[in-house]
PDB file of N, CA, C, O and CB in Angstrom:
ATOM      1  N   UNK A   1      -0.019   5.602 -13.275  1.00  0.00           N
ATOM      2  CA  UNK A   1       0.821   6.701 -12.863  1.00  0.00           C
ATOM      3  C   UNK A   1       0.065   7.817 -12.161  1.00  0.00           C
ATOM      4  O   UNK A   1       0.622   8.708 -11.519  1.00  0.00           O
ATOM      5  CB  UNK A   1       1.525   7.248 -14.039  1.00  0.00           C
ATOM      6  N   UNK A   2      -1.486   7.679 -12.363  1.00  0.00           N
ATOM      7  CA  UNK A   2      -2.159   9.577 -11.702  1.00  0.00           C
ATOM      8  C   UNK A   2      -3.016   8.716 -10.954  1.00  0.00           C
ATOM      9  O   UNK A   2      -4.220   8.963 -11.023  1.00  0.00           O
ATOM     10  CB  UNK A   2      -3.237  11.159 -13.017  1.00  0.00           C
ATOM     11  N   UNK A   3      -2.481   7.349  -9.957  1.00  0.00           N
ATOM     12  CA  UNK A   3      -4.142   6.892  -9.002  1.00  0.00           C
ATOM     13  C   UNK A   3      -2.733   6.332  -8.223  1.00  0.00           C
ATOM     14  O   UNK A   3      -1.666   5.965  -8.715  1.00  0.00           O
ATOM     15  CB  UNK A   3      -5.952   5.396  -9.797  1.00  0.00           C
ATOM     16  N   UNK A   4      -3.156   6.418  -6.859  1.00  0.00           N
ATOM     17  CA  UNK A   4      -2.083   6.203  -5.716  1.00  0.00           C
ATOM     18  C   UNK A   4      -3.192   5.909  -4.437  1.00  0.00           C
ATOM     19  O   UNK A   4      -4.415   5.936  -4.580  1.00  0.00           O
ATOM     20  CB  UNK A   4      -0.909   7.779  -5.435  1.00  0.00           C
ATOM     21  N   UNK A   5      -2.628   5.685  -3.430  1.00  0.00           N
ATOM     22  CA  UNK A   5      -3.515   5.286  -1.874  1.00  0.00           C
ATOM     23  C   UNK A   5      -2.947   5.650  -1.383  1.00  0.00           C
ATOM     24  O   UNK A   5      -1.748   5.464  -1.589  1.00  0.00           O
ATOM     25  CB  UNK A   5      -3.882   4.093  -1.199  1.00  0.00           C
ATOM     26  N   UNK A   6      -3.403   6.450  -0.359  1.00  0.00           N
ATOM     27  CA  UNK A   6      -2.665   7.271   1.093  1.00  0.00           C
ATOM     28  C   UNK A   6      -3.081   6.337   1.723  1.00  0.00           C
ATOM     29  O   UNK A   6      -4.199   5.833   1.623  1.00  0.00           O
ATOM     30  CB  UNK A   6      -3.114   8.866   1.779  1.00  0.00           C
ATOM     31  N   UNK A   7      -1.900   5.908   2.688  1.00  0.00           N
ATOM     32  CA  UNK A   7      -2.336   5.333   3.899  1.00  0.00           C
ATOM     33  C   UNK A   7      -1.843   6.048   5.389  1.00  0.00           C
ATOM     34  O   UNK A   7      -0.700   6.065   5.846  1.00  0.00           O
ATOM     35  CB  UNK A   7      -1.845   3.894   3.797  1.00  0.00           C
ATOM     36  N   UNK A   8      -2.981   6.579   5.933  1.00  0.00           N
ATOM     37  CA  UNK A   8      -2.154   7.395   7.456  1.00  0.00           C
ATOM     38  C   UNK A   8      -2.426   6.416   8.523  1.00  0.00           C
ATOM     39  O   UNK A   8      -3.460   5.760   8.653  1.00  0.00           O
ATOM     40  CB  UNK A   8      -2.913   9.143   8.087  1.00  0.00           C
ATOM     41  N   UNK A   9      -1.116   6.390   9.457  1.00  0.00           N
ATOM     42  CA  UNK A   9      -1.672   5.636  11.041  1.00  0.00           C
ATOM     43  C   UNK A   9      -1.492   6.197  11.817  1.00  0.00           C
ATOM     44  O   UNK A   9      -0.477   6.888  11.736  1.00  0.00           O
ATOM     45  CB  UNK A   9      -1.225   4.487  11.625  1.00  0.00           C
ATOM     46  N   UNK A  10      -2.278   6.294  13.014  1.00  0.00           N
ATOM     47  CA  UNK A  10      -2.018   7.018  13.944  1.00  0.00           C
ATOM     48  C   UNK A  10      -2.334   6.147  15.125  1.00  0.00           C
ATOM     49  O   UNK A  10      -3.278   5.361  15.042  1.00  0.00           O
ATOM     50  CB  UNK A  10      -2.669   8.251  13.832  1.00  0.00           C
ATOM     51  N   UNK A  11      -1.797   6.207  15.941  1.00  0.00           N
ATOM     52  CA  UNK A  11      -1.757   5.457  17.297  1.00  0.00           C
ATOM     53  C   UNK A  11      -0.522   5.304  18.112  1.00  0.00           C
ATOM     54  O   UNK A  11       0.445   6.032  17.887  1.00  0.00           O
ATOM     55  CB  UNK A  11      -2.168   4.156  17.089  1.00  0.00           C
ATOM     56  N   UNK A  12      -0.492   4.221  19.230  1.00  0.00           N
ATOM     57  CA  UNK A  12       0.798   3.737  19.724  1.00  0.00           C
ATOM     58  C   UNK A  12       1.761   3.664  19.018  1.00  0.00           C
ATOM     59  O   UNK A  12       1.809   3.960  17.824  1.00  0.00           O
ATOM     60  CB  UNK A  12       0.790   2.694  20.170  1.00  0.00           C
ATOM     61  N   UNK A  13       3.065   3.053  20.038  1.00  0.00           N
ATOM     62  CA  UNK A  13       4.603   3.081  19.067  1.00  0.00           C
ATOM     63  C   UNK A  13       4.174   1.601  18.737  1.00  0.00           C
ATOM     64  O   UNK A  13       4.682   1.196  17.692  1.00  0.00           O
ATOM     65  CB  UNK A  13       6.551   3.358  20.013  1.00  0.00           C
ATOM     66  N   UNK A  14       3.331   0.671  19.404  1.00  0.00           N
ATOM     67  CA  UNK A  14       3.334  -0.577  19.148  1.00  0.00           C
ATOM     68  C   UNK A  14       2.261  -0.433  17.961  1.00  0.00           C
ATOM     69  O   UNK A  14       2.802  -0.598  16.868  1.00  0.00           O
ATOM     70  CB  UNK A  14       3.031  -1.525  20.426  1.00  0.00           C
ATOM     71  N   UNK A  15       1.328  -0.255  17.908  1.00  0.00           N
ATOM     72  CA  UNK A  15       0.243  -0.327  16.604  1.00  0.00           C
ATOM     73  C   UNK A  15       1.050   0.145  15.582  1.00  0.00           C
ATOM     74  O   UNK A  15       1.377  -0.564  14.630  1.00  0.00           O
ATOM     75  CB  UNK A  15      -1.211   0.638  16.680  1.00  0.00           C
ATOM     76  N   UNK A  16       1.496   1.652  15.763  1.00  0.00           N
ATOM     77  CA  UNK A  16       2.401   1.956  14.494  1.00  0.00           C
ATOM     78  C   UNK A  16       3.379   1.267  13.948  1.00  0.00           C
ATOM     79  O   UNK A  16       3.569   1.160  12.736  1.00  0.00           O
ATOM     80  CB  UNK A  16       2.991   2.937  14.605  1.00  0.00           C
ATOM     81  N   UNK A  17       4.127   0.706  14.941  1.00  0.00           N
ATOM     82  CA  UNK A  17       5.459  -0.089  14.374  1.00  0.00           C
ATOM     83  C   UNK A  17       4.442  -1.398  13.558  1.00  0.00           C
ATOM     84  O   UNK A  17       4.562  -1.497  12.337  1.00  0.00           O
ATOM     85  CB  UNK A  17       6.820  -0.802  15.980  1.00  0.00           C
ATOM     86  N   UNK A  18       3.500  -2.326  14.272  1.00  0.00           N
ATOM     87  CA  UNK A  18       2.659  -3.556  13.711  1.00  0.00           C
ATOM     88  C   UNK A  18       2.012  -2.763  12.350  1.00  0.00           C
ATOM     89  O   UNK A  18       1.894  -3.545  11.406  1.00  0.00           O
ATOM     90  CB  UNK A  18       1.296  -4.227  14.981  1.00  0.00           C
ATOM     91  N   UNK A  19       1.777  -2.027  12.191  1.00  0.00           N
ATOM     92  CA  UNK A  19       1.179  -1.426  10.811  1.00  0.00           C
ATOM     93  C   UNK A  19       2.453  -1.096   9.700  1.00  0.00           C
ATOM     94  O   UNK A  19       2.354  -1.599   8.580  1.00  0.00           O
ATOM     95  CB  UNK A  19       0.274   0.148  11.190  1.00  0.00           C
ATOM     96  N   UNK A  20       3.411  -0.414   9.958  1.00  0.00           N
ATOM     97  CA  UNK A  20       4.661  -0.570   8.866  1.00  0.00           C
ATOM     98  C   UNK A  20       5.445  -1.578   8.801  1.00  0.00           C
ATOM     99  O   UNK A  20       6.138  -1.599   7.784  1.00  0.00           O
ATOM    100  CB  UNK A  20       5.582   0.338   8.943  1.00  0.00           C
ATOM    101  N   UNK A  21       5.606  -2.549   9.632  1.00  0.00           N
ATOM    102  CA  UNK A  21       6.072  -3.651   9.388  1.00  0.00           C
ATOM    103  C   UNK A  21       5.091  -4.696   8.242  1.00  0.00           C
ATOM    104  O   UNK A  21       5.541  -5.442   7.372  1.00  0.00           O
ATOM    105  CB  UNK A  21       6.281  -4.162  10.783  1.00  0.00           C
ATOM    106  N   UNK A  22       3.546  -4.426   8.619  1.00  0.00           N
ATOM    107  CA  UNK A  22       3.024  -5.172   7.617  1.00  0.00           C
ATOM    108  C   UNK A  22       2.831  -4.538   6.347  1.00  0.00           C
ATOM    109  O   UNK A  22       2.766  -5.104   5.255  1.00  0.00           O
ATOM    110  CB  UNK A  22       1.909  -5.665   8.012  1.00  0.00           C
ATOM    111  N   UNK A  23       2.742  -3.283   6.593  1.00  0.00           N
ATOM    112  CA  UNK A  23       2.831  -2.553   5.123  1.00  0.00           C
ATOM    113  C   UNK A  23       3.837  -2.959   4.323  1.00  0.00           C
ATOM    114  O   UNK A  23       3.670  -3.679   3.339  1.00  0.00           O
ATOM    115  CB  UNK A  23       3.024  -1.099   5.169  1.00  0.00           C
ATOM    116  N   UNK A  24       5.197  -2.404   4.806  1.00  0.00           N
ATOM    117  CA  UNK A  24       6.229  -2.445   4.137  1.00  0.00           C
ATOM    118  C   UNK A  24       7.146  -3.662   4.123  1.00  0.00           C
ATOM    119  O   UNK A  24       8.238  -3.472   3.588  1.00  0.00           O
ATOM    120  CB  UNK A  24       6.793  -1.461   4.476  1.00  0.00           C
ATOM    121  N   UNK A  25       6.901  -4.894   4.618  1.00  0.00           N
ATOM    122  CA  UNK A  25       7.445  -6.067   4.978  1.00  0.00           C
ATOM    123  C   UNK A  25       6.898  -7.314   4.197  1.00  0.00           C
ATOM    124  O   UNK A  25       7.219  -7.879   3.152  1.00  0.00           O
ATOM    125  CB  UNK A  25       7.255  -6.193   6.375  1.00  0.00           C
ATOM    126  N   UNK A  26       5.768  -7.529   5.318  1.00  0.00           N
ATOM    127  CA  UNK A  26       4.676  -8.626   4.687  1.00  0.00           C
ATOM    128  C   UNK A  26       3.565  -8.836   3.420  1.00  0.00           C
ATOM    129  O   UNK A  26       3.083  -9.846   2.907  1.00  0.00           O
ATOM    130  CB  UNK A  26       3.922  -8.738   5.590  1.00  0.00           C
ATOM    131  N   UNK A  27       3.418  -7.557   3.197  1.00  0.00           N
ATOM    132  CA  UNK A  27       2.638  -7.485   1.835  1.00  0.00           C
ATOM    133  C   UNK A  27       3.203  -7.444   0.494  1.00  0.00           C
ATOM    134  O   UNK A  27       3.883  -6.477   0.152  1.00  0.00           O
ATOM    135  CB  UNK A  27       1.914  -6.407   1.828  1.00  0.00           C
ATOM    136  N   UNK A  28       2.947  -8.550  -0.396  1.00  0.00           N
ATOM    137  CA  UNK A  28       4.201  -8.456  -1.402  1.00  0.00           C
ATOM    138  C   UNK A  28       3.192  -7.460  -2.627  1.00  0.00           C
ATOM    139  O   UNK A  28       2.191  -7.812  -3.250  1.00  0.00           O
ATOM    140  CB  UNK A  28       4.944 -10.428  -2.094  1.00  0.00           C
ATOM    141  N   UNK A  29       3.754  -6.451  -2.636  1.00  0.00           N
ATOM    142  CA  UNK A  29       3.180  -5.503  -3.677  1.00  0.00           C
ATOM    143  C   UNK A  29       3.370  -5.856  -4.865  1.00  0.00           C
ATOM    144  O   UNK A  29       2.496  -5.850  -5.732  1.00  0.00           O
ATOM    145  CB  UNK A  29       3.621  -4.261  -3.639  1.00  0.00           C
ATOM    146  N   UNK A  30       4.922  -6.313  -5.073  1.00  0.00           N
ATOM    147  CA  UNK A  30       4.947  -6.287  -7.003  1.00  0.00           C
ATOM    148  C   UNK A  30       4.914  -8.438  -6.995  1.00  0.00           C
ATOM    149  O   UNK A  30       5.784  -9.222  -7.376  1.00  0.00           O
ATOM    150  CB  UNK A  30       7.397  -5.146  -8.074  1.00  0.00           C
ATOM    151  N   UNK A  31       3.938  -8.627  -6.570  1.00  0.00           N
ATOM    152  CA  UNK A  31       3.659  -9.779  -6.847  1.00  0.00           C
ATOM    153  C   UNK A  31       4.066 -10.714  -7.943  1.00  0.00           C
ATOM    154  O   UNK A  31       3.438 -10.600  -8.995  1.00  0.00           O
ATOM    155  CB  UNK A  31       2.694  -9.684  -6.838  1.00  0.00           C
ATOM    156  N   UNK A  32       4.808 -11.425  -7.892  1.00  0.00           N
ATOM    157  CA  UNK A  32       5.327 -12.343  -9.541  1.00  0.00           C
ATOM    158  C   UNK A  32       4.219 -13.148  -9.844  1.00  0.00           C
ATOM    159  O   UNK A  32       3.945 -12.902 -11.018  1.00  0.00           O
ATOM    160  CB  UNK A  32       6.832 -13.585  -9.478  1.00  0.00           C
ATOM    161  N   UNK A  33       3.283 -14.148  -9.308  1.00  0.00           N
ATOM    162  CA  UNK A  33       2.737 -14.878  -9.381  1.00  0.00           C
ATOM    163  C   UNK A  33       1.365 -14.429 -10.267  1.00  0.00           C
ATOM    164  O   UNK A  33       0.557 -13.574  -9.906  1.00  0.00           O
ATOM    165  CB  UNK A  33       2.772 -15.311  -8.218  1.00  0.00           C
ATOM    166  N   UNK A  34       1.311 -15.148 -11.403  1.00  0.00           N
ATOM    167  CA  UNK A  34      -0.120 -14.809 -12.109  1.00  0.00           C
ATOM    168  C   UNK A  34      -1.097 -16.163 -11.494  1.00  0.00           C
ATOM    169  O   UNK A  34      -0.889 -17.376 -11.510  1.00  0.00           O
ATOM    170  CB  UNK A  34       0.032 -14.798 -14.164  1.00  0.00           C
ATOM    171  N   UNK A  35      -2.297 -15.292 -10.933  1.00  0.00           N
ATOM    172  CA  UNK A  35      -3.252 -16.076 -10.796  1.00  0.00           C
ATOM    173  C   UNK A  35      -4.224 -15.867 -11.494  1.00  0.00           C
ATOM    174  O   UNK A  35      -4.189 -14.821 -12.142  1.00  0.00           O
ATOM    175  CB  UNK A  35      -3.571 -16.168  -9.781  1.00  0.00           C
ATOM    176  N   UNK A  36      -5.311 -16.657 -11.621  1.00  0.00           N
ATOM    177  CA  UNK A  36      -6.716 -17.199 -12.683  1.00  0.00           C
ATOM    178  C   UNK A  36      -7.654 -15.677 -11.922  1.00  0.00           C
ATOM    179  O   UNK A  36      -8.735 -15.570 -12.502  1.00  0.00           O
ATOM    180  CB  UNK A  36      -7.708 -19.534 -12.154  1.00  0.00           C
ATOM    181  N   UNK A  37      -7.497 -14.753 -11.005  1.00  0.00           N
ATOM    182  CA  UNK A  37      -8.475 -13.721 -10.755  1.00  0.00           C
ATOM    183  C   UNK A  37      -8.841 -12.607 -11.985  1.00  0.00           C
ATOM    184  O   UNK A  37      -8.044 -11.797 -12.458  1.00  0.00           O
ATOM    185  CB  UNK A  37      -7.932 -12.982  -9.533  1.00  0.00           C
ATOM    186  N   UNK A  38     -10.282 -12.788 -12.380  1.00  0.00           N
ATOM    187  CA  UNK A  38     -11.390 -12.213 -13.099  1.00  0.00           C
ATOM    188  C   UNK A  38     -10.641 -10.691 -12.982  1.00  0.00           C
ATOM    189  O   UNK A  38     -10.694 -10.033 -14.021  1.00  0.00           O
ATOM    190  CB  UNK A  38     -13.102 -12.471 -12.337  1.00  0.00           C
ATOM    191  N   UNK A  39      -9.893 -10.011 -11.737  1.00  0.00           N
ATOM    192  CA  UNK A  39     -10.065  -8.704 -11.580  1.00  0.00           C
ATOM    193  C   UNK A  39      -8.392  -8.415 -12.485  1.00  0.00           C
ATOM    194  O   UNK A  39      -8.170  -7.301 -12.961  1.00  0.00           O
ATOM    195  CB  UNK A  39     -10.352  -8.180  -9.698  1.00  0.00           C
ATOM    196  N   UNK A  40      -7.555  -9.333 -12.587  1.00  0.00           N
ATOM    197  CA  UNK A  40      -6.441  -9.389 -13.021  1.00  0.00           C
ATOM    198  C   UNK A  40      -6.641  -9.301 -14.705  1.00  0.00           C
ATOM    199  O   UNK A  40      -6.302  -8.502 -15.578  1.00  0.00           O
ATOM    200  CB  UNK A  40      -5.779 -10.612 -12.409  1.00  0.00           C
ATOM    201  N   UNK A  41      -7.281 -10.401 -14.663  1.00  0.00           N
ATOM    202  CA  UNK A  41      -7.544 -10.122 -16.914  1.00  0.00           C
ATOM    203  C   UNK A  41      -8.527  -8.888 -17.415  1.00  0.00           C
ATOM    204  O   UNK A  41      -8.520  -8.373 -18.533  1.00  0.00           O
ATOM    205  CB  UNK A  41      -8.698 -11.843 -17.893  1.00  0.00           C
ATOM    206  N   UNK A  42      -9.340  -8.565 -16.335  1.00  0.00           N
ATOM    207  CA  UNK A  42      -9.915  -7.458 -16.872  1.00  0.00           C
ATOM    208  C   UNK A  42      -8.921  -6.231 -16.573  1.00  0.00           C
ATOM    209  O   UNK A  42      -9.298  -5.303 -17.289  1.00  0.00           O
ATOM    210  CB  UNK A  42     -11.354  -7.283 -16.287  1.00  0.00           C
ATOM    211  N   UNK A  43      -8.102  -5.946 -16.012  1.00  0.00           N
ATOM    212  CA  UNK A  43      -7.064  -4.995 -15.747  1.00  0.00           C
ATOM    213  C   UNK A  43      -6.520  -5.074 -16.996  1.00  0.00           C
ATOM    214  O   UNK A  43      -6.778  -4.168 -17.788  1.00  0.00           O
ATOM    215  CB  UNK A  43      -6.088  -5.251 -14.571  1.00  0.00           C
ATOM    216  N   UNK A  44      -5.688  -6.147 -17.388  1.00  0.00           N
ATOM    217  CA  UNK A  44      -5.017  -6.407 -18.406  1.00  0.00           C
ATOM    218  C   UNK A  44      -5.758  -5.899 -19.744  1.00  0.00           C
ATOM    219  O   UNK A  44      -5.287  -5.003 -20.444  1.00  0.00           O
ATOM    220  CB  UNK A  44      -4.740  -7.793 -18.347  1.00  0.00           C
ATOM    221  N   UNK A  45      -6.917  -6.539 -20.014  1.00  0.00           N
ATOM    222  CA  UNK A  45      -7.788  -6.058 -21.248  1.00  0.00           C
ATOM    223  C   UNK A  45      -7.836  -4.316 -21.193  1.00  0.00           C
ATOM    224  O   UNK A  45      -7.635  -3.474 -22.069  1.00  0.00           O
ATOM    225  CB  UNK A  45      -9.526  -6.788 -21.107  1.00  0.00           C
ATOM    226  N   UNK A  46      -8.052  -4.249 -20.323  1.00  0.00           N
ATOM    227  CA  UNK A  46      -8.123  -2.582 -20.214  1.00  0.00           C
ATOM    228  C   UNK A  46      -7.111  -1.572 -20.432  1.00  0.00           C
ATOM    229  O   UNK A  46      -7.259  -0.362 -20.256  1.00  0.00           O
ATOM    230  CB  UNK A  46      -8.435  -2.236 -19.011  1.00  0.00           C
ATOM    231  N   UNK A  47      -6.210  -2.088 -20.775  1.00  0.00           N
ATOM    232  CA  UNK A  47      -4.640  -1.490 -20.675  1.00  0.00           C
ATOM    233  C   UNK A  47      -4.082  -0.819 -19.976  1.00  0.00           C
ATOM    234  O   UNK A  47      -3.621   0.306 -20.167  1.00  0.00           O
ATOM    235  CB  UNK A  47      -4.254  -0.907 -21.416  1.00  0.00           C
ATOM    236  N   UNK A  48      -4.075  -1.732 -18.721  1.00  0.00           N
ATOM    237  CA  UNK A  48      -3.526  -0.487 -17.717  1.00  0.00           C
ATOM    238  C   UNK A  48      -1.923  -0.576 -17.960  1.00  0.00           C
ATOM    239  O   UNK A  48      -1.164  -1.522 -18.167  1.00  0.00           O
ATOM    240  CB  UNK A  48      -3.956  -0.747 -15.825  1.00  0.00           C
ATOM    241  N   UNK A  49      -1.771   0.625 -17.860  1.00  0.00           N
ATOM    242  CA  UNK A  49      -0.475   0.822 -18.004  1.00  0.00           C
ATOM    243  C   UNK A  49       0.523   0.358 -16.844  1.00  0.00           C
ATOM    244  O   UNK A  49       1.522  -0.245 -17.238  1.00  0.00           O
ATOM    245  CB  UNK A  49      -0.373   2.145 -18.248  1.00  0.00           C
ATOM    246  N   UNK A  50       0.413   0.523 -15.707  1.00  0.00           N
ATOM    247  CA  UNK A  50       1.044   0.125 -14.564  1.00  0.00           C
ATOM    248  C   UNK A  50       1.699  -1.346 -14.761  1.00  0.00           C
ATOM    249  O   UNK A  50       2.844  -1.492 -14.332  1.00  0.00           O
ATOM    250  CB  UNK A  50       0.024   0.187 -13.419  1.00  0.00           C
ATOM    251  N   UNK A  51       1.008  -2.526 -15.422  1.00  0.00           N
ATOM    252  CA  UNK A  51       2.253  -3.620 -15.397  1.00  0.00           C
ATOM    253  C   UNK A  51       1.869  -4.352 -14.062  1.00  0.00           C
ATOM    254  O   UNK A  51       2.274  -5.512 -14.146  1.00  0.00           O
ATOM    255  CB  UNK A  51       4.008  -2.871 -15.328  1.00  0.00           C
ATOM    256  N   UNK A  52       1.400  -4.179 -13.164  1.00  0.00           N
ATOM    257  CA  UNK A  52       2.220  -4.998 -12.011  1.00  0.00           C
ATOM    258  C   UNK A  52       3.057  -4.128 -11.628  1.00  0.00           C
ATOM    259  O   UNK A  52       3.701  -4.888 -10.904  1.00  0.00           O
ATOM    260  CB  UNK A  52       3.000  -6.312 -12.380  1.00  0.00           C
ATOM    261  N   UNK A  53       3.695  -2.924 -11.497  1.00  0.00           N
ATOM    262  CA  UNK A  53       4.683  -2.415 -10.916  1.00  0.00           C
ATOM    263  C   UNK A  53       3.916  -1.970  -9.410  1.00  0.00           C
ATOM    264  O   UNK A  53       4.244  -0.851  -9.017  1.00  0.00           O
ATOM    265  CB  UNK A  53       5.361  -1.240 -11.883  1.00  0.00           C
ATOM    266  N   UNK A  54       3.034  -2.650  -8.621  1.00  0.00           N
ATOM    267  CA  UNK A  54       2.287  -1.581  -7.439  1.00  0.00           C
ATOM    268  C   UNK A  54       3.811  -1.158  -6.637  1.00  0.00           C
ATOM    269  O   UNK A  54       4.878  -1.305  -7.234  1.00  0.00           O
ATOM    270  CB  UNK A  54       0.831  -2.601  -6.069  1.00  0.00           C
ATOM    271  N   UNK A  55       3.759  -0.727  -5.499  1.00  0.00           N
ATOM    272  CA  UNK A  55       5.083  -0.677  -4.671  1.00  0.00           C
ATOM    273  C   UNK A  55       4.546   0.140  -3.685  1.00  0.00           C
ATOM    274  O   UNK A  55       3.482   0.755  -3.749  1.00  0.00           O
ATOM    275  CB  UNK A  55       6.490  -0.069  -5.380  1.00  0.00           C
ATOM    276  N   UNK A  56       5.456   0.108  -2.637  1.00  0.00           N
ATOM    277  CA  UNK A  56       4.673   1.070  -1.216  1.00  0.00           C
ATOM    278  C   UNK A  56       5.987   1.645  -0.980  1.00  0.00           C
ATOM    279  O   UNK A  56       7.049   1.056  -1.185  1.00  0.00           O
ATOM    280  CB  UNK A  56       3.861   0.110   0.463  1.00  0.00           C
ATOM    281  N   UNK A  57       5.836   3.014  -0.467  1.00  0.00           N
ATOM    282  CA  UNK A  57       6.909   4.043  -0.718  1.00  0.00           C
ATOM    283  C   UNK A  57       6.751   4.534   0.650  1.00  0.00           C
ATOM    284  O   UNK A  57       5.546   4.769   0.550  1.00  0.00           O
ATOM    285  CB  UNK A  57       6.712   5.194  -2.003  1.00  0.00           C
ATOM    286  N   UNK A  58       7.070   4.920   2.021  1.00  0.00           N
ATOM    287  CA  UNK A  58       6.962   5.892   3.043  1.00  0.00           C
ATOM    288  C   UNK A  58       6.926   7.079   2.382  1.00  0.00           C
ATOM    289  O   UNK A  58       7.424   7.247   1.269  1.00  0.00           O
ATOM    290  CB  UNK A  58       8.002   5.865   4.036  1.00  0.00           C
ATOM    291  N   UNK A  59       6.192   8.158   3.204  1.00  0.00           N
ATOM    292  CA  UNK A  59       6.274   9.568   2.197  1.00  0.00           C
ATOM    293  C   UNK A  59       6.899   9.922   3.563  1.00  0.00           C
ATOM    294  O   UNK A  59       8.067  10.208   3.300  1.00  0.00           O
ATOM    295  CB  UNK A  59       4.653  10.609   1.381  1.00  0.00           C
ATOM    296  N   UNK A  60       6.697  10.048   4.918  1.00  0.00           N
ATOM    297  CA  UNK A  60       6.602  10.681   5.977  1.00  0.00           C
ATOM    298  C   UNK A  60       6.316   9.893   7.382  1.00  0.00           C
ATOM    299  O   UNK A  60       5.178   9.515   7.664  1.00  0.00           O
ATOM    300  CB  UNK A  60       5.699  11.565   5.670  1.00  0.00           C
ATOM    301  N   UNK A  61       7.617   9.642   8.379  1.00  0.00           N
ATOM    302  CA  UNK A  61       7.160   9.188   9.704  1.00  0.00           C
ATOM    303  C   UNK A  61       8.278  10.023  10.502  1.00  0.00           C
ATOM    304  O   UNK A  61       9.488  10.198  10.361  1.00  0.00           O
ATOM    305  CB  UNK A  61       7.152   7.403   9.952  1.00  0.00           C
ATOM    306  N   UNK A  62       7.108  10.536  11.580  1.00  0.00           N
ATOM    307  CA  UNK A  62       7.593  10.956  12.970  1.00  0.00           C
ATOM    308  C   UNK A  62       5.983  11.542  14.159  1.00  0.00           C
ATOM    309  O   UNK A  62       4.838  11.135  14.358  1.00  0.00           O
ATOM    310  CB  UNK A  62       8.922  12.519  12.557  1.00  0.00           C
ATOM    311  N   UNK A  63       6.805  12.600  14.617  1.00  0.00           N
ATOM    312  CA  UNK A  63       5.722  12.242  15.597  1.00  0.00           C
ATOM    313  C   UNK A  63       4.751  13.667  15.256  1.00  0.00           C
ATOM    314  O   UNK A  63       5.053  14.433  14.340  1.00  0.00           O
ATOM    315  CB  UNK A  63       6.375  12.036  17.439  1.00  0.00           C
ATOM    316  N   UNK A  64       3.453  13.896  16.220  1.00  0.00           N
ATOM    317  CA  UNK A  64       2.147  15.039  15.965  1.00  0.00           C
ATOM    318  C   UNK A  64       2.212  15.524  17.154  1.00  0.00           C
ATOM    319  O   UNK A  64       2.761  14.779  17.967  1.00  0.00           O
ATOM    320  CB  UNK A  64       0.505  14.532  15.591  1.00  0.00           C
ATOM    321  N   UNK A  65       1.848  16.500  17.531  1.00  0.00           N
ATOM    322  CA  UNK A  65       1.728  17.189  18.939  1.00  0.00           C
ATOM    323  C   UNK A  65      -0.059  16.493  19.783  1.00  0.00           C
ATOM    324  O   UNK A  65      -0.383  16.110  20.907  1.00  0.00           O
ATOM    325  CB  UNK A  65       1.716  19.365  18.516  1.00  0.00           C
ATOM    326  N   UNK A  66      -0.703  16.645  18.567  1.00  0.00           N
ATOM    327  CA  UNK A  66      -2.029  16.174  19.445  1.00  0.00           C
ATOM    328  C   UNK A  66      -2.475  15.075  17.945  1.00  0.00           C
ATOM    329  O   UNK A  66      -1.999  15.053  16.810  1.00  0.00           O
ATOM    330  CB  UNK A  66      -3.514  17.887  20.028  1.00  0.00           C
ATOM    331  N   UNK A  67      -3.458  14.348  18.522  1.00  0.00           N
ATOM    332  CA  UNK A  67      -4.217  13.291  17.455  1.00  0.00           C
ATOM    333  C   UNK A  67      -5.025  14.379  16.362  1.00  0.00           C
ATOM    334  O   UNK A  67      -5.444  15.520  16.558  1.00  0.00           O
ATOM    335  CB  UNK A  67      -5.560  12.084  18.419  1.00  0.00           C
ATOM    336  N   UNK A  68      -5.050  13.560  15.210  1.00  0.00           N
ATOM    337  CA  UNK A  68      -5.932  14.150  14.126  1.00  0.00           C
ATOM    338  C   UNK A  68      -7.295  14.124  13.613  1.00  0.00           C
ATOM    339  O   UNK A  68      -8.101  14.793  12.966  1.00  0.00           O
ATOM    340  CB  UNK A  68      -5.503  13.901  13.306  1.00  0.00           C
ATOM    341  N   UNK A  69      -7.105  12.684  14.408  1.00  0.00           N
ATOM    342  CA  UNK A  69      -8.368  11.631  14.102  1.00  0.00           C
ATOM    343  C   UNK A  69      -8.871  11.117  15.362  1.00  0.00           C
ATOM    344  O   UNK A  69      -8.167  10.484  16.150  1.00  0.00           O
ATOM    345  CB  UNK A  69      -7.949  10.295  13.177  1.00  0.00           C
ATOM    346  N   UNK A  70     -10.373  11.458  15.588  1.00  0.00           N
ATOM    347  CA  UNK A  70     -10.867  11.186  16.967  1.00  0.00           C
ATOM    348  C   UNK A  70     -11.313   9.612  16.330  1.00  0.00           C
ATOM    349  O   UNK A  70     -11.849   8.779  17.061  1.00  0.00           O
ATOM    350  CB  UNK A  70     -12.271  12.424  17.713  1.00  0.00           C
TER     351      UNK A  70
END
């Protein structure tokens, strides 16, 4: 619940649109599938509270007057 990832893009309408489509489309966040990964049972042993619930949320899209990021 208190650890999250910002993700910012900045570029074209084409890069931007290819970047939220794979964000929010192609990447399956709340994954059903348990696999045999070392990083998965040690999560678990550790008690994370989260579950498997990851999820990707938009906070904010439109446009900037100038770039932010050289």
């Amino acid at each position: 619940p208190g650890e999250f990832n910002l993700v910012v893009v900045e570029g074209g309408h084409k890069a931007v649109k290819f970047m939220k489509k794979l964000v929010m489309r192609r990447i399956k966040w709340g994954s059903d599938d348990q696999g045999s990964d070392d990083d998965d049972d040690a999560a678990d042993a550790s008690g994370d509270a989260s579950g498997g619930a990851n999820r990707c949320v938009m906070v904010w899209e439109g446009t900037i007057p100038r770039a932010a990021f050289s």
